[in-house]
Every structure is written in structure tokens, then in C-alpha cells.
Backbone bond lengths (Angstrom), bond angles and torsions (degrees), N, CA, C in turn:
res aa  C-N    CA-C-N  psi(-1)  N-CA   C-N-CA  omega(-1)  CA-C   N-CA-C  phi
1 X - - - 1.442 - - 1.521 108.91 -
2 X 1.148 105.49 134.03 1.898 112.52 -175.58 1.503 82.17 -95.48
3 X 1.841 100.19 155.54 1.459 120.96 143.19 1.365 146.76 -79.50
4 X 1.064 157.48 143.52 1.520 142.02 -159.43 1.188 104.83 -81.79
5 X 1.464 127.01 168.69 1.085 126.21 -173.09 1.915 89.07 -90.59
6 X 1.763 110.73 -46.51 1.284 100.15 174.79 1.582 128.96 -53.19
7 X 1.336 107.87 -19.73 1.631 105.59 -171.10 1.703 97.06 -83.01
8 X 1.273 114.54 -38.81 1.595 125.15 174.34 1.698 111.83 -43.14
9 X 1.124 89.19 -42.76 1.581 100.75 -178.77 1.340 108.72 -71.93
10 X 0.962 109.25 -64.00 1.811 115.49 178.87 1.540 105.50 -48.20
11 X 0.960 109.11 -38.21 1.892 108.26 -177.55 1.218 92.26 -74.51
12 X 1.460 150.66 -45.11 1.798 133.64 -173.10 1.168 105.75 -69.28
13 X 1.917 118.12 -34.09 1.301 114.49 -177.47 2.108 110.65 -60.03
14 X 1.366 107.26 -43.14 1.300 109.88 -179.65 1.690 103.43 -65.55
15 X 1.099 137.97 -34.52 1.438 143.66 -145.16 2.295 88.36 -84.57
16 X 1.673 91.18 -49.63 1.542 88.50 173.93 1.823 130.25 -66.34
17 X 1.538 98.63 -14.36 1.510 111.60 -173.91 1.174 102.08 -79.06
18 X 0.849 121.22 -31.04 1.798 116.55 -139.11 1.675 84.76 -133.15
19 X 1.275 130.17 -23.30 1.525 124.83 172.97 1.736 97.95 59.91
20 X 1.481 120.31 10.57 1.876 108.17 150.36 1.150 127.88 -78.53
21 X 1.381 133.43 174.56 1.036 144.92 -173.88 1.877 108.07 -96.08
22 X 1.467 128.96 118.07 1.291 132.96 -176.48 1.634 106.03 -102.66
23 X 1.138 121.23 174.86 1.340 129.55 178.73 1.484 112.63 -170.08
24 X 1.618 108.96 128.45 1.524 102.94 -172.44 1.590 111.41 -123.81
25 X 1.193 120.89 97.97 1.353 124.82 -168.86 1.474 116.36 -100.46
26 X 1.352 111.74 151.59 1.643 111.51 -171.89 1.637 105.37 -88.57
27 X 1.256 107.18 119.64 1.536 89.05 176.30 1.472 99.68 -120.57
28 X 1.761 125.97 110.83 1.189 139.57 169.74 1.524 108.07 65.30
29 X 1.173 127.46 25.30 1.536 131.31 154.17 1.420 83.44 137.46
30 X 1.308 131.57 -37.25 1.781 134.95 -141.62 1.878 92.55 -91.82
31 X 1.354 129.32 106.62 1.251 123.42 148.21 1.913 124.32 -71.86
32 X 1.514 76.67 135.01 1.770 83.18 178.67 1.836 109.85 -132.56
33 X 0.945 116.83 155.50 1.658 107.80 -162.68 2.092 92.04 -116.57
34 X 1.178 103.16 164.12 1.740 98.87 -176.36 1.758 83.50 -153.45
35 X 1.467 92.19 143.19 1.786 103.59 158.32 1.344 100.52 -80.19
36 X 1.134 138.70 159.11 1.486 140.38 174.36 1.260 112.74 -116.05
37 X 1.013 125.49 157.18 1.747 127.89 156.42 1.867 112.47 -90.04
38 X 1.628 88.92 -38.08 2.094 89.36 168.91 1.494 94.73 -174.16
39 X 1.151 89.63 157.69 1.836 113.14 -164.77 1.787 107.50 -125.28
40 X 0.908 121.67 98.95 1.599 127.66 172.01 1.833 116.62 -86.76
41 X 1.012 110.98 106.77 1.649 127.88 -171.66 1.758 96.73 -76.62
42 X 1.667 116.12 141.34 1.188 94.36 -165.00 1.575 100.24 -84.85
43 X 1.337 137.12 164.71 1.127 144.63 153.75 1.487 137.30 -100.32
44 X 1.321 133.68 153.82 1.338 112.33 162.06 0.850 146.08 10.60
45 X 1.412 137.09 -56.78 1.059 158.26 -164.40 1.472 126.95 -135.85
46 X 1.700 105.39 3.79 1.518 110.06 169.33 1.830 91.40 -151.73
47 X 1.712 99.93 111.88 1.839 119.45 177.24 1.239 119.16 -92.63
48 X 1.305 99.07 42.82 1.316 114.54 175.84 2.008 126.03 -139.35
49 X 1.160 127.80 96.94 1.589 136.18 -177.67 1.562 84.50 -52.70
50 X 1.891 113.28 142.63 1.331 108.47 177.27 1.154 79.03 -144.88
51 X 1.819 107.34 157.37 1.113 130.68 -173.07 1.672 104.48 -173.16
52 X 1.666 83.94 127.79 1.621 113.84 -164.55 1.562 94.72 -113.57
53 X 1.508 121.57 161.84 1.153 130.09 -130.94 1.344 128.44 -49.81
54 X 1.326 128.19 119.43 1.485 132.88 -140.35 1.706 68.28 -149.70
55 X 1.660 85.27 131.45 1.103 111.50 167.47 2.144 120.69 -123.64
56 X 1.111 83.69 125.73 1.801 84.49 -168.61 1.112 124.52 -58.39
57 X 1.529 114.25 126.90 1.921 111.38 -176.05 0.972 105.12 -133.72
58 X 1.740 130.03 20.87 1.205 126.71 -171.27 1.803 99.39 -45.92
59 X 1.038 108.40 -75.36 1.821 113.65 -173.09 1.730 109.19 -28.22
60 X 1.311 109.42 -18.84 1.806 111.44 177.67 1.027 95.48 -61.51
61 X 1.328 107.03 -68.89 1.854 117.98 -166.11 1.600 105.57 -38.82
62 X 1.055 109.98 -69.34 1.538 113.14 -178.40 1.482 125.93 -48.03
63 X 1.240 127.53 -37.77 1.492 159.10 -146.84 1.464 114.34 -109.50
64 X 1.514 112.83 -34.16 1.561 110.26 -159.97 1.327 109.48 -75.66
65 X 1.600 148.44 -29.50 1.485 132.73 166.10 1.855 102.38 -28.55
66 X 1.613 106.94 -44.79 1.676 90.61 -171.44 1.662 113.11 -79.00
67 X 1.142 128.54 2.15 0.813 146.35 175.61 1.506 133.78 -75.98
68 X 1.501 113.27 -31.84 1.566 128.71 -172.96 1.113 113.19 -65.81
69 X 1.119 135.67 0.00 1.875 117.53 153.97 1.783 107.37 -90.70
70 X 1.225 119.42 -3.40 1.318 109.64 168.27 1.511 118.07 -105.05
71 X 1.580 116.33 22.11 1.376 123.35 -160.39 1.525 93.98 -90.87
72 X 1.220 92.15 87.34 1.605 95.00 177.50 1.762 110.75 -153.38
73 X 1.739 138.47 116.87 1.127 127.56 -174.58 1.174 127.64 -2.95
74 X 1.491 83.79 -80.98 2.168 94.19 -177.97 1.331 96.76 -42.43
75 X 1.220 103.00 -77.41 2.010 83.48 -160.19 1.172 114.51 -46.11
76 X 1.231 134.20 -52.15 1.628 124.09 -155.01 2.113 85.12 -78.51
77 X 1.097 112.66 -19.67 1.563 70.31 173.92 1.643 118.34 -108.24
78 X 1.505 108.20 -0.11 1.500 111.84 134.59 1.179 126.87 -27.65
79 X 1.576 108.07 -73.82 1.701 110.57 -175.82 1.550 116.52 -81.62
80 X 1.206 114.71 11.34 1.678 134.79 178.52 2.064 108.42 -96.14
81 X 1.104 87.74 -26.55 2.251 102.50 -158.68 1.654 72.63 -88.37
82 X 1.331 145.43 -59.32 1.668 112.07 -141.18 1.898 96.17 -98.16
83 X 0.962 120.62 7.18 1.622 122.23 142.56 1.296 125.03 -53.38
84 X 1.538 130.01 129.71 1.291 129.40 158.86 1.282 148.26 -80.08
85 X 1.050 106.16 99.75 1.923 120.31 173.75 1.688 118.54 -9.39
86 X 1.023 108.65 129.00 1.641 102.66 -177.57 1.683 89.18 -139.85
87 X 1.474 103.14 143.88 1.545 123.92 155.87 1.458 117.76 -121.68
88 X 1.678 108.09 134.74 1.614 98.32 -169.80 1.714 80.88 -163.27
89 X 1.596 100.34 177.30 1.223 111.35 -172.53 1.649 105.47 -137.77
90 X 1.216 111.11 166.20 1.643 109.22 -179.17 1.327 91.02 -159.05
91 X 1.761 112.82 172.20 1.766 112.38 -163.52 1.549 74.62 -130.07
92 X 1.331 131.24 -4.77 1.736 108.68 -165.76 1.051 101.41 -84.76
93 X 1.561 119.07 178.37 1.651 125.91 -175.49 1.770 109.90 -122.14
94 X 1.890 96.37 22.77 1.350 90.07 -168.23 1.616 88.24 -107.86
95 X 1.482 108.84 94.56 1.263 133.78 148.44 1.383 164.03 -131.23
96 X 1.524 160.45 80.27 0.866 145.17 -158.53 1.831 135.41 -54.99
97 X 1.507 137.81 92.50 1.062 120.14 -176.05 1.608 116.18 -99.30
98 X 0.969 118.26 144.83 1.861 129.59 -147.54 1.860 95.61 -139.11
99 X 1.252 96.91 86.71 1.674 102.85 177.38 1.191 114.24 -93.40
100 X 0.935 126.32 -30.91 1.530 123.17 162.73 1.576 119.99 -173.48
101 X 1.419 115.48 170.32 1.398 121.26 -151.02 1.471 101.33 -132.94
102 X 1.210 146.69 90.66 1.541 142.94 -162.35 1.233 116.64 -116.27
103 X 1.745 121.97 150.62 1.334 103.24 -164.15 1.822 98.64 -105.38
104 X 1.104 125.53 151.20 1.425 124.57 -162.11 1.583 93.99 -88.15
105 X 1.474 102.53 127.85 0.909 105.29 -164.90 1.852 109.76 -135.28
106 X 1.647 123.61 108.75 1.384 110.18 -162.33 1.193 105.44 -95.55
């Protein structure tokens, strides 16, 4: 399953609001996107991508054009706080990580 370029967008747009860190990993064809609390890349010596509490927003990505009069912190991390935290690990490399989104500024 590919991602949209619009849902892509909407996830940098959330990544710049909220200034967290997102991550969109393939799990078995099905992509789902998570805000994270921290993201561990695997290394050398540990074959495993880790990721500590990621909370699911796939439906943001998809959803947020209806959303833009509430594009504002509090709320989105209002409707972000009564979601549940998940930690899990995966060995694939089919992932996107989105650390931040900045506006160019001269």
C-alpha cells in the first residue's frame, strides 16, 4: 500500500503543529503513522527499530483538510492525550521518520 502525497502532507503539517516527532511504518501491507515519544533506529548490534510510546493518528493523516479550524496544539494534542501509547519493535526498514518540519526562515 502507497501513501498519499496529501496524507504525507498532512502528517508534516501535524509534525510542524505540535513540533513531535511522527513515524509511519508498514505493518503487513497496512501503513499506520504514530506520534512518538522516541524512536530507536536499529544498529549493529541491536536488529531491531524501537519505538516507545507512539500513539496512533493514522485517521489524522487522512482526515485533517476537515480538520483546519481546529489546527491548533491544544486541541490536536487534546484529541492526541486520550489515545493509547504503544511500544513495539519491527526489524523492517520500510519506514518513514519525520523529526521535524521548520519554516525557512532568512
Amino acid at each position: 500500500m502507497e501513501i498519499s502525497q496529501k496524507a504525507l502532507d498532512n502528517l508534516w503539517t501535524l509534525v510542524a503543529t505540535t513540533q513531535k516527532q511522527v513515524i509511519v511504518v508498514d505493518f503487513f501491507g497496512d501503513l499506520r503513522a504514530y506520534i512518538v515519544e522516541s524512536f530507536s533506529p536499529k544498529v549493529r548490534d541491536v536488529f531491531f527499530n524501537e519505538v516507545r510510546g507512539a500513539q496512533d493518528i493514522t485517521d489524522f493523516s487522512i482526515h485533517l483538510p476537515f480538520q483546519m479550524a481546529e489546527l491548533n496544539p491544544v486541541t490536536l494534542e487534546d484529541r492526541i492525550q486520550s489515545r493509547p501509547k504503544k511500544d513495539f519493535k519491527f526489524g523492517h526498514e520500510n519506514y518513514i521518520w519525520m523529526i521535524s518540519n521548520k519554516e525557512n526562515v532568512y
